[in-house]
C-alpha positions in Angstrom: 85.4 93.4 93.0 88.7 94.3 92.4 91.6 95.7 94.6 94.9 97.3 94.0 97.0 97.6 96.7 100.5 97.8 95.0 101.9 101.0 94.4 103.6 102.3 91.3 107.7 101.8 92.1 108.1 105.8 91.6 104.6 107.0 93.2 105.2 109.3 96.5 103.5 109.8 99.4 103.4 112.8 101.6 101.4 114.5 103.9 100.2 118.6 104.1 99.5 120.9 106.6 99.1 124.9 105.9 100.8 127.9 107.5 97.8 129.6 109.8 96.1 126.3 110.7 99.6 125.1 112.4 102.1 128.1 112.9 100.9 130.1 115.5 103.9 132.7 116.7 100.9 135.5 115.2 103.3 138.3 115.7 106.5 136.9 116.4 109.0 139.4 116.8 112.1 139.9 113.6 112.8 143.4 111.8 109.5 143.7 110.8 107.0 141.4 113.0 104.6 139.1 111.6 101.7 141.3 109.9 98.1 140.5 110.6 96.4 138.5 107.9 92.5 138.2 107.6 92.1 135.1 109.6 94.0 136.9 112.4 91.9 139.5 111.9 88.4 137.9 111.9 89.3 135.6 114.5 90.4 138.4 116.9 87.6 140.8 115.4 84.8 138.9 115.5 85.0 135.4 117.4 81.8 134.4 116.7 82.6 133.1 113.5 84.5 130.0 114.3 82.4 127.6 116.1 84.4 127.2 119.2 85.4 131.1 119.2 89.1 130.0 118.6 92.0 131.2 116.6 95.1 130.5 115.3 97.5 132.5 117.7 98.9 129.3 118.8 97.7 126.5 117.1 99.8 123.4 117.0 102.9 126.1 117.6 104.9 124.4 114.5 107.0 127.8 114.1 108.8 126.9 117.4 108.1 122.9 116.9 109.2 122.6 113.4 112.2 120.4 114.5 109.5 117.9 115.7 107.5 117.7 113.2 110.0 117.1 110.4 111.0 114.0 113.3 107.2 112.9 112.8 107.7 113.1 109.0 110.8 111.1 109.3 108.7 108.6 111.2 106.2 108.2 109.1 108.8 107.8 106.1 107.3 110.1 103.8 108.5 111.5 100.3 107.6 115.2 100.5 105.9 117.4 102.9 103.3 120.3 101.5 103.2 122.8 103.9 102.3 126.4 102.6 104.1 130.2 103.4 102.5 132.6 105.1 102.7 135.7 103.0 102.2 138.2 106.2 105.2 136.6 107.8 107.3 137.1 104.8 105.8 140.5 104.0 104.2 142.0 107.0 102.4 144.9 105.1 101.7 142.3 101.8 104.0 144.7 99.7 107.9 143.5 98.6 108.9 147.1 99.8 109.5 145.0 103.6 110.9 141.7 103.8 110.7 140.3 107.5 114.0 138.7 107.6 112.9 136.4 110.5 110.2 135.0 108.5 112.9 133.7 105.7 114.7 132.7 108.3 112.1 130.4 109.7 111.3 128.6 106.1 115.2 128.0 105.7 115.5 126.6 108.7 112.4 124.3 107.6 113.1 123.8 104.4 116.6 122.5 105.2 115.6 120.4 108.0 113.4 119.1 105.3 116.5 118.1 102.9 118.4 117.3 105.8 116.0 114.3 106.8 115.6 113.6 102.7 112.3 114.9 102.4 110.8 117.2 99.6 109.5 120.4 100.4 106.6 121.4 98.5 105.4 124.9 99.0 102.1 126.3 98.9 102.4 130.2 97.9 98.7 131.2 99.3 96.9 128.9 101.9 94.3 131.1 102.1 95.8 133.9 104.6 96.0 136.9 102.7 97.6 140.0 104.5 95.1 142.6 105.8 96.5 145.4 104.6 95.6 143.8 100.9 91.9 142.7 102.1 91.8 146.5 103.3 92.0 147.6 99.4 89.8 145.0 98.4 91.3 141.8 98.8 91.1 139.4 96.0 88.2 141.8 93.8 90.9 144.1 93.2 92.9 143.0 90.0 96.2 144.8 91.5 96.4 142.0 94.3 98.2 140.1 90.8 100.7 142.7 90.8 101.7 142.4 94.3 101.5 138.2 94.7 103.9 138.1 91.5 106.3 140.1 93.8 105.6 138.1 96.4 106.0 135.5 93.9 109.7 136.6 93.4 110.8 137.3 96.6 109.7 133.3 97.7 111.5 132.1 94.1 114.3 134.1 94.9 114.9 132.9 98.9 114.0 129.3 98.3 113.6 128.1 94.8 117.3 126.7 94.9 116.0 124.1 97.0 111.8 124.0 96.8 111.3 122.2 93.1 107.6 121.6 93.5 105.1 124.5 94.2 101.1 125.1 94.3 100.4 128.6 94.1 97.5 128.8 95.1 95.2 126.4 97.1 91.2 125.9 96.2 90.8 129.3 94.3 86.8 128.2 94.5 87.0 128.0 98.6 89.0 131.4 98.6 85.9 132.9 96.7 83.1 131.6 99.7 85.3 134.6 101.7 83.3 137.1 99.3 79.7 135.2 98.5 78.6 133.2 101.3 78.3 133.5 105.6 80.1 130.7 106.5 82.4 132.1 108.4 85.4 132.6 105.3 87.7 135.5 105.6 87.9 137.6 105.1 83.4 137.6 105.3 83.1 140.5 102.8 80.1 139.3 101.0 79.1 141.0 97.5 77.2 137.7 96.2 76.5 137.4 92.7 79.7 139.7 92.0 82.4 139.4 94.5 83.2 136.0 94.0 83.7 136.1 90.5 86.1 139.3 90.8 87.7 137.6 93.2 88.5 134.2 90.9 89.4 136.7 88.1 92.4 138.1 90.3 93.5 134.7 91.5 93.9 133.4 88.1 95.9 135.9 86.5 98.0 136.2 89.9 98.7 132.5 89.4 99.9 132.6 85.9 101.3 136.0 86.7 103.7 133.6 89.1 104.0 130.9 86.5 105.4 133.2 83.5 107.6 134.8 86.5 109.5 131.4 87.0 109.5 130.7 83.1 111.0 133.4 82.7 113.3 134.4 85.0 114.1 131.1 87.4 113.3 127.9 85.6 116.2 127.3 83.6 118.6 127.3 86.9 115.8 126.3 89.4 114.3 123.1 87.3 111.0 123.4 89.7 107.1 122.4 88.5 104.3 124.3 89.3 100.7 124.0 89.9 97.6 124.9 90.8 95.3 122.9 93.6 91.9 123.2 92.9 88.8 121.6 95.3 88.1 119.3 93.3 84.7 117.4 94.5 82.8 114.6 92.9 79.5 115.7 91.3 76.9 112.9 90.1 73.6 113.9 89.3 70.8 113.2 92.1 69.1 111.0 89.3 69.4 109.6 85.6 67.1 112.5 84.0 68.5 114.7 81.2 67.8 117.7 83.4 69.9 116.0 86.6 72.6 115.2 84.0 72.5 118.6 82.2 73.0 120.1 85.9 75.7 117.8 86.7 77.6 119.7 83.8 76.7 122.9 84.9 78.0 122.0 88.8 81.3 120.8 87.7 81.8 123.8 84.7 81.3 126.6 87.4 83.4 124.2 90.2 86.3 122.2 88.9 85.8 124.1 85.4 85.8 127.8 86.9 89.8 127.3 87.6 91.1 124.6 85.2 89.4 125.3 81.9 91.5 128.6 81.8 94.7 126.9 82.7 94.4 123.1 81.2 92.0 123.4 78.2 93.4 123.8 74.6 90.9 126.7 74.3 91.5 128.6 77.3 89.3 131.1 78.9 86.6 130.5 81.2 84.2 127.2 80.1 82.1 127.9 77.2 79.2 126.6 79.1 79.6 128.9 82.3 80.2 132.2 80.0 76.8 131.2 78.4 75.0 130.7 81.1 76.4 133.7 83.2 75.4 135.9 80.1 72.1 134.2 79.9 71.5 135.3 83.6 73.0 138.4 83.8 71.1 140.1 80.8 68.1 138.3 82.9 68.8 140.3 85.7 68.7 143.7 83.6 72.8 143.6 83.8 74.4 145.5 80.3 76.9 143.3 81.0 77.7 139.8 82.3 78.7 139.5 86.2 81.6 136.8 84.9 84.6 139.1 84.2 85.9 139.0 81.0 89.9 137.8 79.9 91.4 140.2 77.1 93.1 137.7 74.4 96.1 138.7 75.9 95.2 137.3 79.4 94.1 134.6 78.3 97.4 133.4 76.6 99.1 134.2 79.7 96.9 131.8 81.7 96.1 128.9 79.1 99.1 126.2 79.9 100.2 127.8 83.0 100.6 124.3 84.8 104.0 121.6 85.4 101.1 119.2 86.8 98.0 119.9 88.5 96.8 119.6 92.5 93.6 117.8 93.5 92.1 118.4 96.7 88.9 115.5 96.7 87.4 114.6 99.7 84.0 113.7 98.9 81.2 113.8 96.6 77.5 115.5 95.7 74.7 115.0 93.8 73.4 117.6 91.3 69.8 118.6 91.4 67.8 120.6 88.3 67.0 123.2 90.6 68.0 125.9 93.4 66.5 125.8 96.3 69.7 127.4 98.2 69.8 124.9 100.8 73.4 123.6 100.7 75.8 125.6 98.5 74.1 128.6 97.8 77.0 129.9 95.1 75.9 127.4 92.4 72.6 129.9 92.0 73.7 130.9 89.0 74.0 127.8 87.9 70.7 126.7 88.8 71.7 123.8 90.4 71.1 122.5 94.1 73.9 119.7 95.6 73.1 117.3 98.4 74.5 114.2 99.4 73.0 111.0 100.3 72.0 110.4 104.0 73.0 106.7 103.5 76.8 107.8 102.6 78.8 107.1 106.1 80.1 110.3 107.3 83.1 112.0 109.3 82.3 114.6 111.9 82.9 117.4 109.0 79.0 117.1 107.4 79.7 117.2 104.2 82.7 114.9 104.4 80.8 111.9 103.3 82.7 108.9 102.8 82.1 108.1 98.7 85.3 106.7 97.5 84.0 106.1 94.1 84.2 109.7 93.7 88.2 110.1 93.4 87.8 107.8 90.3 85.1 109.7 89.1 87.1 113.3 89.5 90.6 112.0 87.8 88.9 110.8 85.3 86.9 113.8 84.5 90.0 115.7 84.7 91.8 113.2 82.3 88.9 113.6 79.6 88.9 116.9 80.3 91.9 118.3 79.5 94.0 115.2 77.9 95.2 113.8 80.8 97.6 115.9 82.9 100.5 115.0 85.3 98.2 115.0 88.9 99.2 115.4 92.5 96.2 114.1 95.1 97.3 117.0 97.0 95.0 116.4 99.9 92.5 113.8 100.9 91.5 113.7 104.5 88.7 112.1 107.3 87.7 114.3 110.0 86.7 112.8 113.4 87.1 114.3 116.9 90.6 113.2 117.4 90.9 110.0 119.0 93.7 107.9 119.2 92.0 104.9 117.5 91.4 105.9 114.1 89.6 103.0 112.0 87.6 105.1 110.2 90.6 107.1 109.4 92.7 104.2 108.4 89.1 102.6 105.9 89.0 106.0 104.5 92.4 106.7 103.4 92.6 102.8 102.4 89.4 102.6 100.2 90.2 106.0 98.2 93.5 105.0 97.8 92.3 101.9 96.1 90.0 103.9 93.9 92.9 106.4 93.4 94.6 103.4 91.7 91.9 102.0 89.9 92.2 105.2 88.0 95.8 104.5 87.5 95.7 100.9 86.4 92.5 100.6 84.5 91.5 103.9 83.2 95.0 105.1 82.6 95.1 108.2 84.9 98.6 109.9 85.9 98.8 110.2 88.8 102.0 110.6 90.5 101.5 111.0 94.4 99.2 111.2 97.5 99.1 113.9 100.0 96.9 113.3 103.3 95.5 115.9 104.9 97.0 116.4 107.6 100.0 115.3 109.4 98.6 117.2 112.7 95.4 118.3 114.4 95.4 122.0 113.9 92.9 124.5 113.2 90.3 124.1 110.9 89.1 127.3 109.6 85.9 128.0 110.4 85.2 125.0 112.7 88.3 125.8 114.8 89.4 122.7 117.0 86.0 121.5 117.0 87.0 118.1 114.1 90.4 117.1 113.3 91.7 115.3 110.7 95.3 114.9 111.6 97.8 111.7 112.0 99.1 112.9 115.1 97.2 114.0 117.8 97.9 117.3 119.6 97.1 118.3 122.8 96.3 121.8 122.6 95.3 122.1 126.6 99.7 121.4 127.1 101.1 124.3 126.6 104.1 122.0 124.6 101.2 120.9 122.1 102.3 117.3 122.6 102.0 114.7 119.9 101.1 111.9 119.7 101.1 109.1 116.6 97.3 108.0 116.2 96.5 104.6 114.5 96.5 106.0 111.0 99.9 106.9 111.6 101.0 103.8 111.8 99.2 102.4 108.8 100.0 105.0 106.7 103.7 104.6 107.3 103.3 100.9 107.0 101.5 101.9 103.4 104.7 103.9 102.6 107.1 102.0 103.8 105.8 98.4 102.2 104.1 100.3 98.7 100.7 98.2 99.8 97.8 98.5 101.8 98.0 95.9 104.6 96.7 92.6 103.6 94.2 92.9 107.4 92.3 95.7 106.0 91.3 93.9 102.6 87.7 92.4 104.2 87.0 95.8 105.7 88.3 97.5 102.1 85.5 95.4 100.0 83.0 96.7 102.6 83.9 99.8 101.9 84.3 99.8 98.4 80.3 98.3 98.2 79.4 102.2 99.0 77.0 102.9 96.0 74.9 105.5 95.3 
């Protein structure tokens, strides 16, 4: 069985983190204060959705610790450093009309600490925290919300393009959507199944390439940036070698992977022939005159097809399709007809779905490549949650043994990939499951009021993986272990 462990001369490695899960500062005082978001909302609102009844008030405190943790990213020796902006502390009401100059203030002073420590920045535009004042006229199933994130857009261009060259603008589009289709405890927990999710993809789309024409037009030339898109971009295999399990594997990764890339990457644009057929199909079904997938004038979809510098991948594990719906486990592929589930056998982090199947990286970039001729790609997070011990191993296989399947993809099947991105460089809050799992490389102790940190094991390796372009030669017996994962 083979192993790569050497890393391209020019590949970069960096590590992620997102603006409500480490922040905190929820209204910290400037001209305009922070404005409430949906997740400050919800959390305050109604608790009971995250598991431990926690929020993100606090967090890891990273406003008022940034200085430290740009000291942790020295440490580890990283390239760049994702973090995203949080639109409400830029723009407290969501609208351009007032600019909270304290919140500019604070991504300066980050950004520059950044440059100052020779580390990229790499900004995420939308992290999932949109303003409530937005959410309150309809969040992401009104089309207008384009309008106002291409000003946003502008206004982040504008402040911080001179020095950010590599952007996402918008992170797991399909995620965002579970906010308006499923109870799992997304803001902002509006749920209109069936329609709301597919408005709300719609929206993100065109505000995406809404950002993207922006910068062509008015910023690239001085700027010289890239931008992209990072999609969740799971692992589908079908639950057996039937025609029908095969047929639905399609399906799966058409309305996943497909929804958001297929307008953006394909030669064709527009949403994937196979989803429009199917959601027309269904909807006329269902005594609908119309389909419940939105339609793109031939306008909009010129604007979105291409909109891409290189494309984000978010992969952290994998599923198996199923011929059927029984809505057991990810009740938004109904129309799709198609029921995921993941083998018991496949080792597991705390998360429950974050099976360990690192066959599945190689199986997603190359899917992609095929796809939609083999774009420039950013892993642009790739994580193992546990309950945040100190001693890591199962961290430290994890990140190893996709890392080695990462580069199969490189070296054998001709993938390009250009960089890594774990998620995350700190315990912080995550999401719905609050500080229940972490998945950081630094512990933080969020009973100290300093939210001390402190370098776990996978730290360590991790910079050692930097720092010598290798994994290390003592994990190579527990790699091939790993690696004999099968399905």
């Amino acid at each position: 069985m083979t192993i790569y462990y050497i890393f391209p001369q020019d590949f970069k490695f960096g590590v992620a983190t997102s603006a409500y899960q480490v922040e905190g500062a929820w209204t910290e005082d400037g001209t305009y204060r922070k404005g409430e978001n949906i997740w400050d909302w919800m959390t305050h609102n109604h608790p009971e959705t995250i598991s431990d009844n926690s929020n993100g008030d606090v967090a890891a405190d990273s406003y008022h610790l940034y200085k430290e943790d740009v000291r942790l990213l020295k440490e580890l020796g990283v390239h760049f450093y994702r973090f995203s902006i949080s639109w409400s502390r830029i723009l407290p009401t969501g609208h351009a009309n007032k600019v909270n100059q304290a919140g500019i203030d604070y991504y300066n002073n980050l950004i520059n600490e950044l440059i100052a420590n020779d580390i990229e920045p790499l900004v995420t535009m939308f992290h999932w925290d949109l303003p409530q004042p937005l959410q309150n006229l309809g969040g992401w199933t009104n089309p207008i919300l384009a309008n106002y994130f291409e000003d946003y857009a502008h206004i982040l261009f504008t402040n911080f393009g001179d020095r950010v060259k590599m952007w996402i603008t918008i992170n797991e589009p399909t995620t965002i959507v579970f906010g308006y289709c499923l109870a799992v405890g997304m803001a902002p927990n509006v749920l209109t199944p069936g329609h709301g999710q597919y408005l709300a993809m719609h929206t993100l789309l065109l505000s995406h390439a809404r950002a993207y024409k922006l910068y062509n037009r008015e910023f690239r030339e001085k700027q010289q940036g890239k931008i992209a898109i990072a999609p969740s971009s799971t692992w589908i295999t079908p639950q057996t070698n039937t025609e029908e399990d095969q047929e639905a594997q399609e399906r799966a990764l058409q309305f996943s992977i497909g929804w958001v890339l297929h307008p953006i990457c394909s030669s064709a644009g527009d949403y994937p022939p196979l989803m429009k057929e199917w959601m027309a199909k269904r909807s006329k079904e269902e005594g609908y005159t119309r389909s419940r997938l939105p339609s793109f004038t031939l306008e909009e979809i010129e604007m979105i097809k291409g909109s891409y510098d290189f494309i984000g991948v978010n992969h952290y594990t994998t599923y198996q399709a199923k011929n059927t719906f029984e809505g057991k486990y990810v009740p938004y592929l109904k129309d799709a007809d198609v029921e995921l589930t993941q083998l018991p056998a496949w080792p597991s982090g705390l998360a429950f779905w974050n099976k360990v199947v690192p066959w599945g990286i190689r199986k997603i970039l190359n899917w992609i490549s095929r796809e939609y001729s083999n774009p420039s790609v950013l892993i642009s997070e790739n994580g193992y949650s546990d309950n945040g011990e100190l001693d890591d191993m199962n961290r430290i296989h994890y990140t190893n043994a996709y890392l080695n399947e990462m580069m199969k993809a490189i070296y054998e099947d001709g993938c390009n990939v250009f960089g890594y991105t774990v998620w995350s460089l700190l315990d912080n809050f995550e999401w719905s499951n609050g500080y229940t799992l972490k998945f950081g490389l630094y512990h933080v102790d969020f009973d100290d009021p300093n939210r001390k940190r402190t370098a776990k094991e996978s730290a360590k390796v991790y910079a050692e993986i930097i720092s010598t372009r290798q994994i290390p030669t003592c994990f190579m017996v527990e790699l091939k272990n790993w690696q004999s994962i099968q399905m």
